[in-house]
N, C-alpha and C positions, 0 to 999 in steps of 0.2 A: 504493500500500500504506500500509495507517494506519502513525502511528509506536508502538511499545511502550508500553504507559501505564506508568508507573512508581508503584510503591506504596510507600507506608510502613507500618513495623512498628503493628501495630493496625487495618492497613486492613480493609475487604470481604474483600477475597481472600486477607490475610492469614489472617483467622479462618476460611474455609471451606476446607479444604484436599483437595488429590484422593485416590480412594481408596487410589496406594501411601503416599503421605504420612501420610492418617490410619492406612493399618495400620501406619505405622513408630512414628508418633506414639501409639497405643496401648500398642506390645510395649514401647516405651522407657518410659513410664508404670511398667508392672508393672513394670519391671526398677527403675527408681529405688523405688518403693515401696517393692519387698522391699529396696532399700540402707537403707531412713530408719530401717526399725523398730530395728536394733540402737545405731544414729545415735542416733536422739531417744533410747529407750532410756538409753543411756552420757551424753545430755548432760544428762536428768535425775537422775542420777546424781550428776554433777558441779555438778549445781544443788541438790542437795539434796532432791529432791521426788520423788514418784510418778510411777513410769515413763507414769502416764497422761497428766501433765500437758505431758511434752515429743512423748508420741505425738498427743494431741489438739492441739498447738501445732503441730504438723507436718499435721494435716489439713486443721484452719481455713484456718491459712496460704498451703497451696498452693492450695487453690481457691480462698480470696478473692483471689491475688496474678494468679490465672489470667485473672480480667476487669478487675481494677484495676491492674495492671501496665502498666508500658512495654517490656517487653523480653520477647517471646513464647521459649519455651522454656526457661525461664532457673526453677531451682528454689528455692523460699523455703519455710524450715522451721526448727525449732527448731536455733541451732549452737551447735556449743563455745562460741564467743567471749562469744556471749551469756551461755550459762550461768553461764560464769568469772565476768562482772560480777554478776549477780543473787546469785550464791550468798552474800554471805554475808547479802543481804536475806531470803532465804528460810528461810535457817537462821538466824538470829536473830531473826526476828518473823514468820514461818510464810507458806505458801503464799497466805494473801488479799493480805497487805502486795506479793507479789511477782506477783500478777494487776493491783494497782490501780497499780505500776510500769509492766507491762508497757502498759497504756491510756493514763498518761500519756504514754509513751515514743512510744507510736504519733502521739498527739497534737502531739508537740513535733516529730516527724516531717514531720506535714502542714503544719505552719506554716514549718519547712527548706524545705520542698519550694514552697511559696508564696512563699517569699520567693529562689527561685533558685538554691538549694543545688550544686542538678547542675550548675553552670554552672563552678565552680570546679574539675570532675576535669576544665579543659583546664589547670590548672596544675600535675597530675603528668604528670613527665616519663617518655616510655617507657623508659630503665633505672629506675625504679622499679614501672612495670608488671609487667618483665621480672622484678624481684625478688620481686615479688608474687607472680607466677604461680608463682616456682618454690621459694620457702619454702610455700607452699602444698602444693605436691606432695611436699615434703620431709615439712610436717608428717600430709598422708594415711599416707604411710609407717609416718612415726612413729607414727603412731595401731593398725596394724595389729601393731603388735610384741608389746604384751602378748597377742596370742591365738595367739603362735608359742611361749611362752616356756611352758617345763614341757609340755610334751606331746610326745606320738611320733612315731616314723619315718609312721603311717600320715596322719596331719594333714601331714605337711610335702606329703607324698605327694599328698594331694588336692588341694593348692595349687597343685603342680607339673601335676598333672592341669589343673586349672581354668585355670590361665595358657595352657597349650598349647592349650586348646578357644579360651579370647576371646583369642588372638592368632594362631591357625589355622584356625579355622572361617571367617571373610571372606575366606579367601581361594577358599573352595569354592561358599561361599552366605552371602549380606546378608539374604537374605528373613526368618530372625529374628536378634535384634540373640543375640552371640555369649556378652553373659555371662547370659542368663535360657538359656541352654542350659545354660551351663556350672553354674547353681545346681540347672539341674533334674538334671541327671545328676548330680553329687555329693550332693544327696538319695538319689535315687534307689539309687547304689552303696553310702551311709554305710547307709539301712538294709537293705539287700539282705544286707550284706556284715555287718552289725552290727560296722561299726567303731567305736571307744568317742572319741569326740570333741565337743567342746562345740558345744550348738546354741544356736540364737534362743531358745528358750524358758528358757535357761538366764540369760540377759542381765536378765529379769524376767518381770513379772506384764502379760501384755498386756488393754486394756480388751473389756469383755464390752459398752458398750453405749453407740450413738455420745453423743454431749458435746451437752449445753442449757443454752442461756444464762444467766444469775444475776450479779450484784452480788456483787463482794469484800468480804466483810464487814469492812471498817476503818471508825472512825467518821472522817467526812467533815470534820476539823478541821484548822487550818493546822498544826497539830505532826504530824498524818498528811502533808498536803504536803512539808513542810519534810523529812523523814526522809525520803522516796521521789525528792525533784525529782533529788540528785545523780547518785541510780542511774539515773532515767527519761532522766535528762540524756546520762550515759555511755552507756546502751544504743542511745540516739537515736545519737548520734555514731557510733558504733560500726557500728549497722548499717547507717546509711547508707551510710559507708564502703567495708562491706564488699561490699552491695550495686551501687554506683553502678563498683568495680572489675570485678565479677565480670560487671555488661552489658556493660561497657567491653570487657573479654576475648573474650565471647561475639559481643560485634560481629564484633572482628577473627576470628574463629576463622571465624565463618559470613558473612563479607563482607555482611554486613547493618547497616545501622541503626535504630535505636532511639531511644523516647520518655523520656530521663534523668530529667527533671523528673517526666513524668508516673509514671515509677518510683519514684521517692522521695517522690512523696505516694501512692501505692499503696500500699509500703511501709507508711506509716505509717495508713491507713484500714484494713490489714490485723492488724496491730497492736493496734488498739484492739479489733476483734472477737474475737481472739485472747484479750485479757485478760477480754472476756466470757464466752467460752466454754470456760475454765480450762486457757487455755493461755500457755507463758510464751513471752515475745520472742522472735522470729524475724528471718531475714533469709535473702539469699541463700544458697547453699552453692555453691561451686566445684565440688567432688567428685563431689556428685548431678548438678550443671546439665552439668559435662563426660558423666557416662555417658548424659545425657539426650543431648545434642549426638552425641555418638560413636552412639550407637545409632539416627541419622537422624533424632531429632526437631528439631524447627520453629516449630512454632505452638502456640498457647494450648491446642490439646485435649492437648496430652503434660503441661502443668503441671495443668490440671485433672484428667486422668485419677490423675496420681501421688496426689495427696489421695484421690480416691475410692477407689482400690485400696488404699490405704491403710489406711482404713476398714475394707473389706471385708476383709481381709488379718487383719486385727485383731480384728474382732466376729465377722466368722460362720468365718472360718475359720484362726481362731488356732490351734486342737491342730496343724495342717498344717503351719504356718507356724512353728511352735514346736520342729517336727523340723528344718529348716533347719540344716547344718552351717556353724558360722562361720569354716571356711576356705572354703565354697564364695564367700562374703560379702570375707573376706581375700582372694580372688584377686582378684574383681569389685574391691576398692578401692587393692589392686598396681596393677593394671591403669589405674586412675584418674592413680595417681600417677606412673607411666611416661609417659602420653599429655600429662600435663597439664605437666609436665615439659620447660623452654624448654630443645631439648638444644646445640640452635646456638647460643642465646648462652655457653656452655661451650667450646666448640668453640675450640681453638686459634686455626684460623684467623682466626675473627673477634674472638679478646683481641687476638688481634697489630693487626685491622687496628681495631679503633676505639678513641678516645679514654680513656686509661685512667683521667680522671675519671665516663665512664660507666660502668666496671667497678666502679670504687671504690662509687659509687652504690648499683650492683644487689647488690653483694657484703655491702654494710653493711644493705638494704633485710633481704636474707633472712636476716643475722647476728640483728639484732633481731628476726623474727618468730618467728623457730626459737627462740631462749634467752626472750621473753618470752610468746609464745603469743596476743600480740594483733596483729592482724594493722594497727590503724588504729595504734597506736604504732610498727610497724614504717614504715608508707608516711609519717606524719608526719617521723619522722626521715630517712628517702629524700628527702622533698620537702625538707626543713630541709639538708641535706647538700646537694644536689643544687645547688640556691639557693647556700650559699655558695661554691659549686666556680666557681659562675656568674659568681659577682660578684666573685670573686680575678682571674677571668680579663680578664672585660670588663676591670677595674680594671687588668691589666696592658696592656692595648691603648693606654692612655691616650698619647700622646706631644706630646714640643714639642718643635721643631727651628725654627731662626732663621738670619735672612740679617741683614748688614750694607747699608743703601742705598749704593751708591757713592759718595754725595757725601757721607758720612759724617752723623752726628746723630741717625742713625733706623736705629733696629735694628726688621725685624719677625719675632715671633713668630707662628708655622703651630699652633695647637692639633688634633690627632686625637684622635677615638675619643671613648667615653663618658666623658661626667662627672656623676658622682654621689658620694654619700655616701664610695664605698672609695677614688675616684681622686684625690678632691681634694687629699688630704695631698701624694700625691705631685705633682699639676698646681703647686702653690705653690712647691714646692722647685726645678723646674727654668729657675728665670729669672731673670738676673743685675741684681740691684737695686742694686749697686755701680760697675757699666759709667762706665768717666770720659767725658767727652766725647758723652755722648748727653743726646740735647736732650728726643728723642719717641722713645714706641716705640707700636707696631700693633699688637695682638692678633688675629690672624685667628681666624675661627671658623668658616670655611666648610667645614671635615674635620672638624665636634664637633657632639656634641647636648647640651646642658644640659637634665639630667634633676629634679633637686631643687634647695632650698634650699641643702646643702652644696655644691652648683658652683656658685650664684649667690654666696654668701658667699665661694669661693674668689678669684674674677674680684675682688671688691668686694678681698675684702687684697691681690690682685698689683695694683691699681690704686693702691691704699692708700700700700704698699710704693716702687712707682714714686715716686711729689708726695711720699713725704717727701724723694725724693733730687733736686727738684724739675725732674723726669722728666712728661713731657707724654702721658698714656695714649688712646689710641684702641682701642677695641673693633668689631672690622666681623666681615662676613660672617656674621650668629647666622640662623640659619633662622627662620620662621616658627614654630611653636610654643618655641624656646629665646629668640625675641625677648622673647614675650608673658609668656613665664615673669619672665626679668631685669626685665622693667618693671613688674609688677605686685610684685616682692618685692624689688627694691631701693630702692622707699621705706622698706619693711617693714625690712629689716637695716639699712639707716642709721638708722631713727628709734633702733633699740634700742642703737647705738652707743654 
């Protein structure tokens, strides 16, 4: 019997998928779709600009990111975070300045991603993941409040309605994904019933006719560079970020892996088309790529299909889609925020049983994303925290403990544990440089690794230390890279002596 051939994300058989897959992969489409319009909608909003610009940023984007991506299923389109940065390029020097942003952005993207970028999310640790993921689902929440806030018993009603549909209907039948039922029924009942509640079409003006490409009118001068690089800079960073988490997630969620690198110059070739086709900066979204995932999708046709129904959604059948009640929408992205929501790492049981500098971590990760709204400042400080939990710790591992030779004269010192930059203060202090009657002393190093210049400099002052008290020092046991280290930069520290 052959053995299984095993594929990667982007393969052959990745891209052609069987027919329940591609009808799961369609119905989760349309469902993400109908999520994005009121999305982009609200984030153009918050960017300052015409609800077209974050709707057509949300088209381009998902079908370009559908074949130049690395991470199949996974939704990129106009988000908050973005927005927040652009905005006050847009409202201060108008919607070209923030198209000719968002092209740079894409650009500075591809050059990240050329230059290795994705290589550096193996240095967030998973309680900052953990945080990630579930200020995330904190802020879907929170995003949903303003369309609870002033209205009646009959909206709370549909909510309640629509939650019971996408959290009871899988358990009767998968065949269509639970919340494109639950939006078409509470259409359905809002105008049957003429209950008075706010719809999609209330959120803005949606486009009548799809997007062509054009040049941002800015004039092409380095005082145009210089004013767009910080934002292009920021939006770069940012969406990398968010994106390069948001595969990371989608990995573990669907025990798949993924093309990171080939993601983040995606990303950023997706970007630049984006700002051609008057649309502002994009990246992943969690909220969308989970109801995509939760709804059975997979592969590349559910992110391309979401763009094109999107479209369609928009130009030929916007009065439709205009009727949409946006608690059917509020339940669909409750719903997000529950699923998407790490409820085990919460869980008593396991505060108690792991490490409560991983709690500290994940706890401070969602402190910051929730109070500042950006999600790359929140996992910075997670990794920044994280880091130094790490290195108090190593640094407390550090130890020396010592024997007298029996024939007296020679005391040896057993160095343990790491030594770097945090341990060295304390490696120096614990070794008796007064000791009367000793001749020689040993420094073992066969329990230690010399990490940096501050433990080579440490070794050199307790050697130092010793010959003033004309104490005879031997250094043994250093491993093979802590050898090469000492000999190559104890020329180096004594010359600067």
């Amino acid at each position: 019997m052959a053995p299984p051939v095993k594929t990667r994300a982007g393969s052959l058989k990745s891209r052609i998928p069987g027919a329940a897959q591609l009808r799961a992969d369609v119905l989760a489409g349309l469902v993400v779709a109908l999520a994005l319009i009121p999305e982009a909608i609200a984030f153009s909003i918050i960017a300052g600009v015409d609800p077209r610009v974050g709707l057509y940023a949300s088209f381009v984007m998902a079908v370009a990111i559908s074949f130049l991506g690395g991470r199949p299923a996974m939704i990129s389109a106009a988000t908050g975070a973005m927005a927040l940065v652009a905005a006050p390029l847009s409202m201060e020097y108008g919607v070209d300045y923030l198209l000719a942003a968002t092209i740079l952005a894409g650009a500075i993207q591809i050059i990240l991603g050329l230059l290795g970028v994705a290589k550096l999310m193996r240095f967030v640790p998973p309680s900052v993941m953990t945080g990630f993921i579930n200020a995330l689902a904190i802020l879907i929440f929170l995003s949903q409040l303003p369309h609870l806030r002033g209205v009646g018993w009959p909206v709370y009603a549909m909510v309640a309605v629509g939650l019971a549909i996408i959290f009871g209907l899988p358990r009767l039948t998968t065949v269509v994904p639970a919340p494109l039922v639950a939006i078409v029924v509470l259409t359905a009942a809002a105008l049957a019933l003429g209950i008075p509640a706010s719809t999609v079409g209330d959120m803005g003006e949606l486009p009548d006719s799809v997007p062509f490409p054009f040049l941002p009118d800015v004039p092409l001068t380095l005082e145009t560079l210089t004013l767009i690089a910080p934002f292009s800079l920021t939006l770069a960073l940012v969406g990398l970020m968010e994106s390069l988490m948001t595969a990371k997630v989608v990995d573990e969620r669907t025990e798949t892996s993924s093309d990171h690198s080939r993601e983040a110059r995606g990303q950023g070739i997706a970007n630049v088309i984006v700002g051609f086709f008057g649309g502002m900066a994009g990246c992943a979204m969690i909220g969308q790529t989970m109801i995509n995932i939760s709804s059975g999708a997979r592969t590349r046709v559910s992110t391309f299909l979401a763009g094109v129904f999107l479209l369609i959604l928009c130009v030929v059948l916007g009065d439709l889609v205009g009727m949409i009640p946006m608690a059917a929408l509020v339940a669909v992205m409750v719903f997000v925020s529950v699923v998407t929501f790490d409820w085990h790492s919460v869980a008593p049981r396991t505060v108690r049983r792991l490490p409560w500098t991983e709690t500290l971590v994940m706890v401070t990760t969602v402190a910051v994303v929730v109070y500042t709204h950006n999600l790359a400042m929140g996992v910075i400080v997670g990794v920044v925290v994280s880091m130094v939990l790490f290195a108090q710790k190593a640094a407390t591992q550090a130890d020396v403990t010592s024997v007298l030779d029996p024939e007296g004269g020679t005391r040896v010192y057993s160095v343990h544990g790491e030594l770097f930059f945090a341990s060295t203060n304390q490696l120096v202090g614990r070794f008796d440089y007064a000791e009367k009657d000793l001749s020689k002393v040993v420094v073992d190093m066969s329990e230690a690794h010399v990490w940096d210049s501050s433990a080579v400099a440490a070794l050199d002052h307790v050697s130092e230390h010793f010959r003033k008290h004309g104490v005879e020092v031997e250094i043994t046991g250093l491993n093979g890279p802590s050898r090469q280290l000492h000999k190559e930069l104890t020329g180096t520290l004594a010359g600067g002596h």
